[in-house]
matplotlib code that plots the C-alpha trace (Angstrom):
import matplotlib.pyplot as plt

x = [-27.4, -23.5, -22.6, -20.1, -17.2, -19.1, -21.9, -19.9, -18.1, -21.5, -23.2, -20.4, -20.2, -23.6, -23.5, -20.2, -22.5, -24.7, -22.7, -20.2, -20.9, -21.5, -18.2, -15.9, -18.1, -17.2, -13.3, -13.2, -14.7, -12.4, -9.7, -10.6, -10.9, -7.4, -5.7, -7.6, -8.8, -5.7, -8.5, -6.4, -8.6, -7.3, -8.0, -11.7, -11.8, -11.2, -13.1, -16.0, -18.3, -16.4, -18.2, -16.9, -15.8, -17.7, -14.2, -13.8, -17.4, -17.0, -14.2, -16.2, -18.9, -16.5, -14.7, -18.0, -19.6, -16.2, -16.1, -20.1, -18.8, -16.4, -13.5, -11.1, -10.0, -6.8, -7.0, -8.9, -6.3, -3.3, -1.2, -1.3, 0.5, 2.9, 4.8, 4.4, 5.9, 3.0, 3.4, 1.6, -0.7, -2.5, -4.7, -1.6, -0.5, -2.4, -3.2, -1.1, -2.7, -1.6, -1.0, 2.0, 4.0, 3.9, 5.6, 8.1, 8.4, 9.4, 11.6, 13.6, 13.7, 14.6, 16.8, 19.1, 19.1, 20.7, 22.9, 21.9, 23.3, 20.8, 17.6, 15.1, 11.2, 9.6, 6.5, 6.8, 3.8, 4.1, 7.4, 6.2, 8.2, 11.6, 11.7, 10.3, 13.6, 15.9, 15.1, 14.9, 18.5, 21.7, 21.0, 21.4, 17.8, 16.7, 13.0, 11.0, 8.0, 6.3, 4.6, 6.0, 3.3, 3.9, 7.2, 7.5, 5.2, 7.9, 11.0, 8.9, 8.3, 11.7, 13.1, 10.5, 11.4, 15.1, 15.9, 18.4, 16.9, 18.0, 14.7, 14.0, 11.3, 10.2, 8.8, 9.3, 13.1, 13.8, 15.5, 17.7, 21.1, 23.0, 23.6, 20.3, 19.8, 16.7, 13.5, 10.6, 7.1, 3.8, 2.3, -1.3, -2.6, -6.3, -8.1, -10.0, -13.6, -13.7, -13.7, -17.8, -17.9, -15.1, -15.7, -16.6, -13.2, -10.5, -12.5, -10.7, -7.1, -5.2, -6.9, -3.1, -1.9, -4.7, -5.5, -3.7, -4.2, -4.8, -6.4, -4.4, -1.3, 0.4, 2.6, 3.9, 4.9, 6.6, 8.2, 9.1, 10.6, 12.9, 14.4, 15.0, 16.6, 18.8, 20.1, 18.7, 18.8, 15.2, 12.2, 9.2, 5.6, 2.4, -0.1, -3.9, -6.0, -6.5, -3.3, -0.7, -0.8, -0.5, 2.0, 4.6, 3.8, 4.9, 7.8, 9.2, 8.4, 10.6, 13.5, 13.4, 14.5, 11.9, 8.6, 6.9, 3.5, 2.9, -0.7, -1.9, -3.9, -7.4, -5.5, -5.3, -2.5, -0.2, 3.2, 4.7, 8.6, 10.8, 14.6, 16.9]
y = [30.4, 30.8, 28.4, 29.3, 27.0, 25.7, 24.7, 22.8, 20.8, 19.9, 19.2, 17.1, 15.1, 14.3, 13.3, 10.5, 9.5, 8.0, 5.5, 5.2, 5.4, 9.1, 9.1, 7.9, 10.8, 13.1, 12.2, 12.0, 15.1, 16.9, 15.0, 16.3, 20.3, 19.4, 17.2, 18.2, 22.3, 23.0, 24.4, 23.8, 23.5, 26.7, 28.5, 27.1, 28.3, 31.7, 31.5, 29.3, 31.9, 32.7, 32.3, 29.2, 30.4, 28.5, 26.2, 24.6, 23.2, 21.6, 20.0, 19.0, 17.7, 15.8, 14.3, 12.9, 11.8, 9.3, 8.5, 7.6, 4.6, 3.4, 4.9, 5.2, 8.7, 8.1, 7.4, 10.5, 12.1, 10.6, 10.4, 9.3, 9.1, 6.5, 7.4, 10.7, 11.0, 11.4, 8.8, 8.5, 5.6, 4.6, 2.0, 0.1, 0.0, -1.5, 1.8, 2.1, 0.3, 1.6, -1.7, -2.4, 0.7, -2.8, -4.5, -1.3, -1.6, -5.2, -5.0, -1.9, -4.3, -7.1, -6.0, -3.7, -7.2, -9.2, -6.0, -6.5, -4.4, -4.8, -5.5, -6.7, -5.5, -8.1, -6.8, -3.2, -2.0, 2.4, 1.3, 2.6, -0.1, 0.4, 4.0, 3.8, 1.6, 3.1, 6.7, 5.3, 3.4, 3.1, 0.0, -1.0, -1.6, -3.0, -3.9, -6.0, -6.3, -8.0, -4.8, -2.8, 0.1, -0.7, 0.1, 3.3, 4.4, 2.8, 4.8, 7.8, 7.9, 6.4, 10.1, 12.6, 11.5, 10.7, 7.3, 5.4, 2.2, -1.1, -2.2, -5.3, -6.7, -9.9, -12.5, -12.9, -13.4, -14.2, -10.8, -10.5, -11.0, -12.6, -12.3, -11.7, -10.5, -9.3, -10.2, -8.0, -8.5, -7.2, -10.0, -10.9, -12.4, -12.6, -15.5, -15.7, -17.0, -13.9, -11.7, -11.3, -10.3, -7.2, -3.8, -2.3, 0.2, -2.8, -3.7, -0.5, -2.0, -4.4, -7.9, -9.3, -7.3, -8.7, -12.3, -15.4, -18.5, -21.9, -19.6, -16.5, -18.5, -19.4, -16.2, -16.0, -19.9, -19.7, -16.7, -18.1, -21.2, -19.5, -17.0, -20.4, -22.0, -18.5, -18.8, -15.2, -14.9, -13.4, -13.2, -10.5, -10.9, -8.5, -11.5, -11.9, -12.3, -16.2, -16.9, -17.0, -20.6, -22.4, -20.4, -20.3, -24.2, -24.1, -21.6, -24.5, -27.5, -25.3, -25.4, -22.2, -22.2, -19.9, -18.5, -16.2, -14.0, -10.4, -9.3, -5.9, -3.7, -5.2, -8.2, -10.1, -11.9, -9.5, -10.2, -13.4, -13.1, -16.4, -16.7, -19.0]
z = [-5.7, -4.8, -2.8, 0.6, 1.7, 4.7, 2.8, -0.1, 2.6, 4.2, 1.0, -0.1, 3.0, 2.7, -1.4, 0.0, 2.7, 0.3, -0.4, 2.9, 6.4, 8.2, 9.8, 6.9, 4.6, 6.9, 7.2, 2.8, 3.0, 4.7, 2.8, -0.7, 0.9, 2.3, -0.5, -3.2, -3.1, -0.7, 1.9, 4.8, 8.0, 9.5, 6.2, 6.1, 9.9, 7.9, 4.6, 5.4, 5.0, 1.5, -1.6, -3.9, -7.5, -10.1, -11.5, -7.6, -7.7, -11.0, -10.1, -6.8, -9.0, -11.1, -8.5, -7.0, -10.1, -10.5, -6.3, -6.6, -9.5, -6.7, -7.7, -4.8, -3.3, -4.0, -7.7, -8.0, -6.1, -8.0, -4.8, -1.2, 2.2, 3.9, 6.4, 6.4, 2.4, -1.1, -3.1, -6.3, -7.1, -10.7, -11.4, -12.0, -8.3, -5.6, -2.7, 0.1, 3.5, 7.1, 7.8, 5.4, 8.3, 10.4, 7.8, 7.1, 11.0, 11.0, 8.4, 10.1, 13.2, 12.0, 10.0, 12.8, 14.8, 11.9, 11.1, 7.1, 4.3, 1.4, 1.2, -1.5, -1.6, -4.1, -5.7, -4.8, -6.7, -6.1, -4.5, -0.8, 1.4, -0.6, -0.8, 2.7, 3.9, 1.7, 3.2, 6.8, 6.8, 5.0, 3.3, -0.6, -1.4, -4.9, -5.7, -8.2, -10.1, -12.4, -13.7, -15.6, -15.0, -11.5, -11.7, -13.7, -10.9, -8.1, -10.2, -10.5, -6.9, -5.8, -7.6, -6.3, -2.7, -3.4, -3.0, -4.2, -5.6, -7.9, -10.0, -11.4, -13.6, -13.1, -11.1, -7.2, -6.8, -10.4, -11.5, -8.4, -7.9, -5.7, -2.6, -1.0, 3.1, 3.7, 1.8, 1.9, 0.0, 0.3, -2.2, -3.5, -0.9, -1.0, -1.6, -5.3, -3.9, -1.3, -4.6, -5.1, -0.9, -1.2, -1.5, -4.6, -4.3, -4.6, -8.2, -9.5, -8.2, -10.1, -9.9, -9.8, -6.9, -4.8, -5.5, -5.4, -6.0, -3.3, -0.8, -1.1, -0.4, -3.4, -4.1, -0.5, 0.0, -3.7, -2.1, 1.2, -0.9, -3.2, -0.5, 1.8, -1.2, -2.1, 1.6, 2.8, 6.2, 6.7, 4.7, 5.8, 4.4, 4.7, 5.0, 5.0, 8.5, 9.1, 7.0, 10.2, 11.5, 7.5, 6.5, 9.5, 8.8, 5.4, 6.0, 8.6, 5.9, 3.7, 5.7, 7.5, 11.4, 13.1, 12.1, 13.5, 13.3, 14.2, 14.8, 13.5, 15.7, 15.1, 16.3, 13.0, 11.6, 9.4, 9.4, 8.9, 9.8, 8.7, 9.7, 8.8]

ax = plt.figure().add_subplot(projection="3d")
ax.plot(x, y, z, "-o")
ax.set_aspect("equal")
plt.show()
């Protein structure tokens, strides 16, 4: 029996709820009519009643058999939202989280009050805090990577939105030049032995954008040590909840004058600012 554009988005929304709770179902579900058919709401406000040709609900049914594995929606997508711009995102690049805007929010703050020129975003993955800085100020903003699927994906992204970026591949600070200002990173920082507890989504994200070793710590102390030694003036981290108090420790064993933790709106420790 045909199926009408109401019923699809109900039917669907109860298939996701099987396997997420009754309000995220409903939200996805609106998301793939939106994002993925096109079916703006004010359309469906017209057409629900509208019978769905046969192609749209195999590609609904094909969609959900790879969403019920775990697959993320974005993957399925191929692109997302940050800051208002689509990105694209592969299984090479970790998915954009709202929280990292905080970080993008710090940065731009920070930043304006130290009156920088350049900036670096070390391990940019899709490359959404660099093109997010270099659209949002007139800076000279470069980026690195160690992967290099991450970064055709950063490049890629970088020239659909139109931002002029310096890529590097490499590790941490490695590829960059001198002189460094501001150092921005949104690095692994989730501890190894939490892996069997996590959602069964982040097992279809790159295993070496998430975890890092002693805790979750080791990529953003090696981090906060190398910009300290390269004399940059600031250095900005996305880090895990919990993580706050160690790490401004370490950042003022390392040498650097002030540390200080921003809280995200759940009221966990996010952002770990470090100035010289």
């Amino acid at each position: 029996m045909p199926q009408t554009f109401q019923q699809l988005r109900l039917d669907l929304a109860a298939a996701l709820a099987g396997f997420l709770e009754p309000e995220e179902a409903h939200a996805e579900a609106g998301l793939w009519f939106e994002d993925g058919l096109g079916c703006s709401r004010s359309w469906m406000a017209v057409h629900q009643g509208g019978l769905v040709p046969p192609e749209v609900v195999t590609q609904v049914e094909v969609w959900l058999q790879r969403r019920r594995t775990g697959e993320p929606w974005a993957y399925i997508l191929g692109w997302t939202l940050f800051r208002d711009r689509r990105f694209k995102v592969s299984p090479a690049t970790l998915i954009p989280r709202p929280e990292t805007e905080l970080l993008v929010e710090a940065a731009l703050d920070i930043g304006k009050r130290l009156n920088v020129g350049r900036c670096v975003d070390v391990g940019t993955g899709s490359g959404i805090i660099a093109v997010s800085l270099a659209l949002e100020t007139n800076w000279e903003v470069s980026a690195s990577d160690l992967s290099p699927g991450a970064l055709a994906v950063a490049r890629e992204n970088a020239e659909t939105l139109g931002a002029r970026i310096t890529f590097h591949e490499g590790s941490l600070l490695d590829p960059v030049p001198e002189p460094l200002e501001l150092v921005v990173a949104n690095l692994p920082y989730v501890d190894p032995a939490d892996q069997p507890g996590l959602q069964r989504e982040l097992a279809f994200e790159p295993a070496s954008a998430l975890f890092a070793p002693e805790r979750g710590l080791a990529l953003s102390q090696a981090l906060l040590a190398q910009a300290r030694e390269r004399r940059a003036p600031a250095c900005l981290l996305e880090i895990g909840a919990g993580q706050g108090g160690e790490l401004c420790r370490r950042a003022l064993g390392l040498g650097w004058s002030k540390a200080m933790i921003h809280q995200d709106f759940a009221g966990h420790d996010r952002i770990l600012v470090a100035l010289r």
